[in-house]
C-alpha positions in Angstrom: -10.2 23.6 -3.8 -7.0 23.7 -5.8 -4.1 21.6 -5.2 -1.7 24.1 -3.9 -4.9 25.1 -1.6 -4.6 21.2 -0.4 -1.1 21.6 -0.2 -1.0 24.6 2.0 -3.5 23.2 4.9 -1.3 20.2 5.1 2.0 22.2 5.9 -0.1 24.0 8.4 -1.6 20.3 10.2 0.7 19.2 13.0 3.7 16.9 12.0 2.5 13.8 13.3 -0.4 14.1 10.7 1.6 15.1 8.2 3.9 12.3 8.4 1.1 9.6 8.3 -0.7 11.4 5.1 2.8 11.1 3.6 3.1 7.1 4.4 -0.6 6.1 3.1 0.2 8.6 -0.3 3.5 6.6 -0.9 1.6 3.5 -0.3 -1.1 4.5 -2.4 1.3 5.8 -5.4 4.1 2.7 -5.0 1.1 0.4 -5.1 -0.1 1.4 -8.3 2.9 1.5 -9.7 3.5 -2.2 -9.0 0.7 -3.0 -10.0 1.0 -1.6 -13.3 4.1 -3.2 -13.6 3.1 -6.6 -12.4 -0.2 -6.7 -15.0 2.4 -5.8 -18.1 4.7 -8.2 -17.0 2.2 -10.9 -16.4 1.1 -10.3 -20.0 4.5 -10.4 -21.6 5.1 -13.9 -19.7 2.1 -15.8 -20.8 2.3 -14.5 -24.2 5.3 -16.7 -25.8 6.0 -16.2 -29.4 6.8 -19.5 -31.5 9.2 -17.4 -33.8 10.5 -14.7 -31.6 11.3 -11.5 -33.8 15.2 -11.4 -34.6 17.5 -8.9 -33.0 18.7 -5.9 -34.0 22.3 -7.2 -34.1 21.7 -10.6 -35.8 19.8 -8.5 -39.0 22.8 -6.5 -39.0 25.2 -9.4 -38.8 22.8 -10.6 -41.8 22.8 -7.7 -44.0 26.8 -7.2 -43.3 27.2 -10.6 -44.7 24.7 -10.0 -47.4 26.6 -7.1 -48.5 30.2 -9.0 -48.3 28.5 -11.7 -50.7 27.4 -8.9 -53.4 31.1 -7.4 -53.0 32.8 -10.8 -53.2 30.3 -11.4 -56.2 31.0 -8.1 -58.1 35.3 -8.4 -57.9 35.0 -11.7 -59.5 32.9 -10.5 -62.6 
């Protein structure tokens, strides 16, 4: 059985039915989701880094001033 064949008995089962099949699928689905979520993010809390990676702005800052220290060193030569 194919899944529009699934999908076109549950449009012919009476509302009521249809409505609970709904509610436990949205259950289901949302609590997997969560879950997924709430393992990552577990992991990504207990996992603390001594010497966190730098940002993306503070190695630009860095190279910025890297480059304004080779300028300032070339104009004096």
């Amino acid at each position: 059985m194919g899944f529009f064949e699934l999908l076109s008995k549950m449009q012919n089962k009476p509302e009521k039915t249809r409505r609970k099949t709904r509610a436990v699928a949205v259950f289901i689905i949302m609590s997997a989701i969560i879950f997924a979520w709430w393992s990552g993010a577990d992991y990504s809390f207990s996992k603390k880094e001594k010497n966190p990676a730098p940002g993306p702005f503070s190695v630009f800052k860095e190279a910025i001033a890297g480059s304004i220290e080779t300028l300032k060193g070339e104009i004096k030569k």
